[in-house]
N, C-alpha and C positions, 0 to 999 in steps of 0.2 A: 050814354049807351055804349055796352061795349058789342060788340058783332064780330062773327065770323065774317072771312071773305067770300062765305055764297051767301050771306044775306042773313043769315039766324041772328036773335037776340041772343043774347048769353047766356039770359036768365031763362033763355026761351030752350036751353038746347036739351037734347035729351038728359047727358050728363054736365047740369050748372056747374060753374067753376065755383061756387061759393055760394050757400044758402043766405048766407051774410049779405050780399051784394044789393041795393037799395038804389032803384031811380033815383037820380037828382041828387044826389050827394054827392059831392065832387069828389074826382078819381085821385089817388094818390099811387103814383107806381115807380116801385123801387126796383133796382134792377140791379141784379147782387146782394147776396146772402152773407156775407163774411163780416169783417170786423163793423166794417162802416155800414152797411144797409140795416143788418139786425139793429146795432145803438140808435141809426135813426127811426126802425120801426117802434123802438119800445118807450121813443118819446111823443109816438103820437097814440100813446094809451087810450087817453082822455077825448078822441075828437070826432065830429060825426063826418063820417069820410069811409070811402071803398078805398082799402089799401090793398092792393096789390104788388107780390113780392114774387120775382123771377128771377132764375137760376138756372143754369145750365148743370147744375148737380141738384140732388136732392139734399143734402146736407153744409151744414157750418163747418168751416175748417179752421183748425188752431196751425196755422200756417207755422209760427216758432217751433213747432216741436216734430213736423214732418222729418227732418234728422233722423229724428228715434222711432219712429215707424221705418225708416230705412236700413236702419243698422239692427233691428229687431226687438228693441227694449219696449218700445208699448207697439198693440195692437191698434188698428185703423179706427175702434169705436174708441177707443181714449181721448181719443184728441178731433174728432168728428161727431157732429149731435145733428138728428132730421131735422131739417128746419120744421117741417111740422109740428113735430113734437117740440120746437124751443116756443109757438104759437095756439097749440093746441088750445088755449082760453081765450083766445081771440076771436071773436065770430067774425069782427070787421078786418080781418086779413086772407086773405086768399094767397093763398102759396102753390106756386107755379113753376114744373120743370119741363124749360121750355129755352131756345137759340133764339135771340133776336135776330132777325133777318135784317133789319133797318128802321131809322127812324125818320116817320115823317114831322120833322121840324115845323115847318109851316102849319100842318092842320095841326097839329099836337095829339102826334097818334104814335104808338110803340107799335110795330108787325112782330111778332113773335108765330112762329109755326103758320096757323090758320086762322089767325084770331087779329084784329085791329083791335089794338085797345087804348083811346082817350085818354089823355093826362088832363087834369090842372096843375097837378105840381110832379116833377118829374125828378128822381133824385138816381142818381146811377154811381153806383158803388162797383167798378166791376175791375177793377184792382190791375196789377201789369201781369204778364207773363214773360219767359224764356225769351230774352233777347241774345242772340246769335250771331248781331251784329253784320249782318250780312250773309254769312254761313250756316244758313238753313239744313245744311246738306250733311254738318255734323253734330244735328241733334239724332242724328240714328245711332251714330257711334259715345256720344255724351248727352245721357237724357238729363234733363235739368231737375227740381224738386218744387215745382210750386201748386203743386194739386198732387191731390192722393195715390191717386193712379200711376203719376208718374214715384211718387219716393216707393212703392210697391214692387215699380219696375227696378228699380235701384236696389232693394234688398234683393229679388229675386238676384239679378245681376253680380252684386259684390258676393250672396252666401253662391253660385252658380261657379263665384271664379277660383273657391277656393276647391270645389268640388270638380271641375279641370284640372286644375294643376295635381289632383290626385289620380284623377285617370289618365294626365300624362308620364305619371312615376310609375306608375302601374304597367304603362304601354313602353315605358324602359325612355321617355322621349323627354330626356333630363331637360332639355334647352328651352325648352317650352315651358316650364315651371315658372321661370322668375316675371315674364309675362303677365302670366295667370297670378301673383300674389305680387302684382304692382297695382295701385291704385293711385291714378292722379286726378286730383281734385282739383278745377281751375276756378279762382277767385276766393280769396281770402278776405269778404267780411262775415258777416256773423254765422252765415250757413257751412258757407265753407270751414271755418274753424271750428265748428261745432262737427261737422261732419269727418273732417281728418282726425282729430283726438277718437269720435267713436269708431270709427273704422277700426283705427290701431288695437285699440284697447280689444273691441269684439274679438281678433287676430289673439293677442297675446293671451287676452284674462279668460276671454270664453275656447273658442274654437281650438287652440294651441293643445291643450290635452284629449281632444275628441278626434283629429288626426294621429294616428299610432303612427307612422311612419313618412310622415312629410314634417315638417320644420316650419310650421304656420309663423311661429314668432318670426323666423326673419323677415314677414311681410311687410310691404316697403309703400309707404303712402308720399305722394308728395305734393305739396301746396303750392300752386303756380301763382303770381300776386303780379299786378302789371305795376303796382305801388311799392312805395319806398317802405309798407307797412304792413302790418293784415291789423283788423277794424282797423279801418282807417277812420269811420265814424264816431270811435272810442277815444279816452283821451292815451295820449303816451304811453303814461304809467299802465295803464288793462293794456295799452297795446304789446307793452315789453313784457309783459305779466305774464300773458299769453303767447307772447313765443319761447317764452324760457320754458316752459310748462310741454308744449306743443314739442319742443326739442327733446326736450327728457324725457318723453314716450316714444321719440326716436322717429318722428313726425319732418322732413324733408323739407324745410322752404325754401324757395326759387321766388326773393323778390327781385320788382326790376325786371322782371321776365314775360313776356307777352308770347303765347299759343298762336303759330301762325296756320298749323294743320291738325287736322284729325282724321286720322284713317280707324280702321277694325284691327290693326296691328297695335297701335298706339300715338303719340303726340308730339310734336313737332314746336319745340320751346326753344327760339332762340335758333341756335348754332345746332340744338341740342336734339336728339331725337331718343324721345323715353319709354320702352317697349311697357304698353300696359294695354292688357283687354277689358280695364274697367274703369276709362272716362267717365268723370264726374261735372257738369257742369253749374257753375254756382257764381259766374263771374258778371251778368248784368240783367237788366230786366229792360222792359220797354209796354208801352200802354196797351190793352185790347184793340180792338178792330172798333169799339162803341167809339173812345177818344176820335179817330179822325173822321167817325161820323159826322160827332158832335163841331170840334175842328173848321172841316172841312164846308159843313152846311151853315154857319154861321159865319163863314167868311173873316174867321183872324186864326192867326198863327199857332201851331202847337207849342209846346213846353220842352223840356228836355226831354228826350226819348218816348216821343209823342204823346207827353202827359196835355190833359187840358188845363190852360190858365184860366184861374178864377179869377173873383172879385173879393174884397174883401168878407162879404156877406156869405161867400161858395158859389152866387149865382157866376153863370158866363153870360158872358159879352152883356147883351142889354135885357136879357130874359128874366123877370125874376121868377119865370117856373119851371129854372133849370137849374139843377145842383151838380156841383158834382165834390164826390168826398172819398176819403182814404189815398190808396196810391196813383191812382188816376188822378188825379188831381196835382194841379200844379199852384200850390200857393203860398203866401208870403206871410210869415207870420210877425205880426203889428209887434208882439212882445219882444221879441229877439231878432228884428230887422234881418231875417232870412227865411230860408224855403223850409216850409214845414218837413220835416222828415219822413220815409216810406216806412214806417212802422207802426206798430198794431196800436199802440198808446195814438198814434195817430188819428187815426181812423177810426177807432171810437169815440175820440172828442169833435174829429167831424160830424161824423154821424151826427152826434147827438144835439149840435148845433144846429145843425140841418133839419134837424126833426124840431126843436123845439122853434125853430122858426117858423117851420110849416104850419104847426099848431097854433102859433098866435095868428097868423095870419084869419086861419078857420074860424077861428072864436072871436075873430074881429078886433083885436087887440093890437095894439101899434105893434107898426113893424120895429125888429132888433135896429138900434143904429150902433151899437159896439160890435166893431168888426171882430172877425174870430181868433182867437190867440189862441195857440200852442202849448200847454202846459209838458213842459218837458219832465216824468217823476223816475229820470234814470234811466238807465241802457245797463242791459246785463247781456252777459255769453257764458256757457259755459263750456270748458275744455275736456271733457273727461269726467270718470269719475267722482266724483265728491270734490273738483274743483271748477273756479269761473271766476269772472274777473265782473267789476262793479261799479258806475259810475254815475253818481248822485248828485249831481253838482259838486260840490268842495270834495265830495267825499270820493276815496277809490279804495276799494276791497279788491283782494285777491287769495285763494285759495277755497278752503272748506266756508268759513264762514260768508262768502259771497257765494257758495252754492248753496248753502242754506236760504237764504234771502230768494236767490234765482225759483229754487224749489218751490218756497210759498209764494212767490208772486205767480207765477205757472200755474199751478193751484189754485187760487182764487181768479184767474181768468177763465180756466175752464169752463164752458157755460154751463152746464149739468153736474146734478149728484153723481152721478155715476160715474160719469169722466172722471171725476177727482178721485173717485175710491178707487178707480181701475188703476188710474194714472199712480197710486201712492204705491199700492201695491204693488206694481210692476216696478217701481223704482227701487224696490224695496228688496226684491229676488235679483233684480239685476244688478243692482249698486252694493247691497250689504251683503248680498247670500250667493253672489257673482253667476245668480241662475235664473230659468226662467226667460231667459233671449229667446226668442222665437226663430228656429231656422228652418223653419220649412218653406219651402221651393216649389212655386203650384206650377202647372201645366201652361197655363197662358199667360204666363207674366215672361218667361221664358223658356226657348226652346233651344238645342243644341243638336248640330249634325256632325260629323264626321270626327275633324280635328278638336270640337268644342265648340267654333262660330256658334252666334247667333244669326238664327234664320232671319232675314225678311219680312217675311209677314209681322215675327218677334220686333223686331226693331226700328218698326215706324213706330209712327204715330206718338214722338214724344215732345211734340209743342203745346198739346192742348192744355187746359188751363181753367181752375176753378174760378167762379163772379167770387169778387171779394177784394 
């Protein structure tokens, strides 16, 4: 039974959560929409079970390419599809946007909003967020990019700073320009280096002739890396590929340098203090609030950066009707004796292990004993324009022909028709026709008073964070 907390059946309430929903069939609740929760809903196609699937956004997010919804190359439905719509054939799912409040471990029950709702098998996909590492206080001044909302706040932000530094040539207040068309971007793996190359390039290839009277191309990006490298996840070769590449757009790295402050003036690297009003944050992540739920009410230790450690199987500790998959998750992969990696190839091989486990279980069919292995099919990034670097096992690509590859792999992850046609299309005006960027600046993503600042109200609220 699922129930409100004043006592309603579910199926009993004025607005059912799901016509679909069926006494007696055991509950299956996923919690997290993104890589890992979708792969494991789509492998319990087959099974007679109430799945329920919760999110604190309505929609899937193609988390690799938030970048480019930043810098203005694709639009937010490109790379975003309603979960409903990815479910719409589904009768036995219910899709739910809704905050878990807590989980009651012991009875095996999800609290979301007003609702208790019964697990048999409980799988949480709810991915990390903006780790700040302490300094909570300067995600106002460097919003980070791991939900929609936030890389929106980002483009407002970066097309806003070039649009200052115009009203300060205008107001004759020369000193205040190089500020406004600095951009520092801290941490240099895949986000960050994707994200510095676009910057640059939006500055030179796009923007640079639509200012008449400011000098956009000398805008000045710089890459703070606490590593002797940027991808450090990469091998070498894509890592040197990519700073030669990164250099020659005139692209700034500070490796070996670690960010001890951030103010609304700018960044504090080192010895070094780098006047820029448009911190970028891209340097660590850390687990949701579910992790030290899960954690904490099971009584054994967190993982790195409060990921949860699995089992071979995904269950934790001694539960097996607890999953957990994707980046939350802290697991060891049997094939290549190391921790699975936080990427998207990830967490849909969990997922979908997790899902097909769940399903034999249902149908009464032995349980999985091959623990879960990690198929690793490549790491790509790309730099720019019609270049990226490529790493296949033996193989490493760099230039056009690794963005090609990048291109169609991107592509066929997309989960919708329509993502891919918007997505080719816009790469299409942007990359070949150098057109077609989106720069428009709404109302509520940012505001500006006096000198430029961004107001307050404007500049919280950038921890929050898509399930996934």
């Amino acid at each position: 039974m699922i129930a409100d907390r004043r006592g309603g059946r579910l199926h009993d309430m004025a607005h059912p959560v799901d016509k679909g929903y069926i006494e007696g069939r055991p509950n299956v609740i996923v919690i997290g929409g993104g890589f890992g929760g979708v792969s494991c809903i789509r492998k319990l196609g087959r099974v007679d079970a109430n799945i329920v699937l919760i999110d604190r956004q309505n929609h899937s997010l193609f988390q690799p390419l938030l970048y480019q919804v930043a810098t203005g190359v694709l639009a937010d439905s490109a790379i975003a599809t309603p979960l409903r719509r990815i479910f719409d054939r589904r009768r036995d799912v219910t899709v739910l946007r809704g905050e878990v409040d807590r989980l009651d471990l012991d009875r095996r029950i999800v609290h979301v909003d007003d609702l208790e709702m019964p697990w048999d098998h409980l799988v949480v996909a709810t991915g990390v967020e903006n780790n700040y590492f302490g300094r909570d206080d300067w995600a106002e001044y460097a919003p980070g990019m791991k939900s929609l909302s936030q890389a929106l706040k980002v483009r407002s932000r970066v097309l806003n700073a070039f649009e200052q530094a115009e009203l300060a040539r205008a107001r004759g207040d020369h000193d205040e320009i190089p500020s406004w068309l600095t951009f520092v971007v801290i941490g240099a793996g895949a986000t960050g280096v994707e994200l510095s190359g676009a910057i640059k390039q939006l500055a030179v290839d796009r923007l640079a002739s639509e200012f008449k009277n400011l000098d956009v191309a000398r805008t000045r990006v710089v890459l703070v890396e606490g590593g002797d490298r940027v991808l450090a996840s990469m091998s070498r070769k894509s890592s040197a590929a990519a700073t030669r590449t990164l250099e020659a757009y005139g692209v700034e790295i500070r490796l070996g340098s670690m960010v001890t402050n951030i103010t609304e003036s700018g960044v504090q690297v080192g010895d070094e203090f780098i006047a820029s009003r448009t911190p970028i944050w891209a340097a660590g992540v850390k687990a949701t609030g579910l992790g030290a739920m899960i954690t904490s009410g099971l009584g054994i230790d967190g993982g790195p950066g409060g990921r949860v450690p699995v089992n071979p199987d995904l269950t934790v500790g001694d539960r097996a009707d607890i999953r957990v998959v994707g980046d939350l998750a802290s697991s060891h992969n049997a094939k290549t004796d190391g921790p699975v990696p936080g990427v998207a190839q990830g967490a849909i091989q969990m997922g979908a292990y997790a899902g097909d486990a769940i399903a034999r279980v249902l149908k009464g069919r032995p349980k999985r004993t091959k623990p879960f292995q990690y198929f690793d099919k490549g790491s790509l990034a790309t730099i720019g324009r019609g270049k990226a670097v490529l790493d296949a096992g033996p193989v490493h690509l760099s230039g056009f022909i690794a963005w090609i590859v990048w291109a169609i792999v991107h592509i066929t992850f997309l989960i919708n028709f329509r993502s891919r046609i918007s997505a080719m299309w816009s790469w299409a005006w942007a990359y070949v026709l150098q057109n077609g960027v989106n720069e428009i600046i709404t109302g509520h993503d940012v505001e500006t008073v006096g000198d430029g600042s961004i107001t307050p109200a404007t500049a919280g609220n950038a921890s929050g964070t898509d399930h996934g």
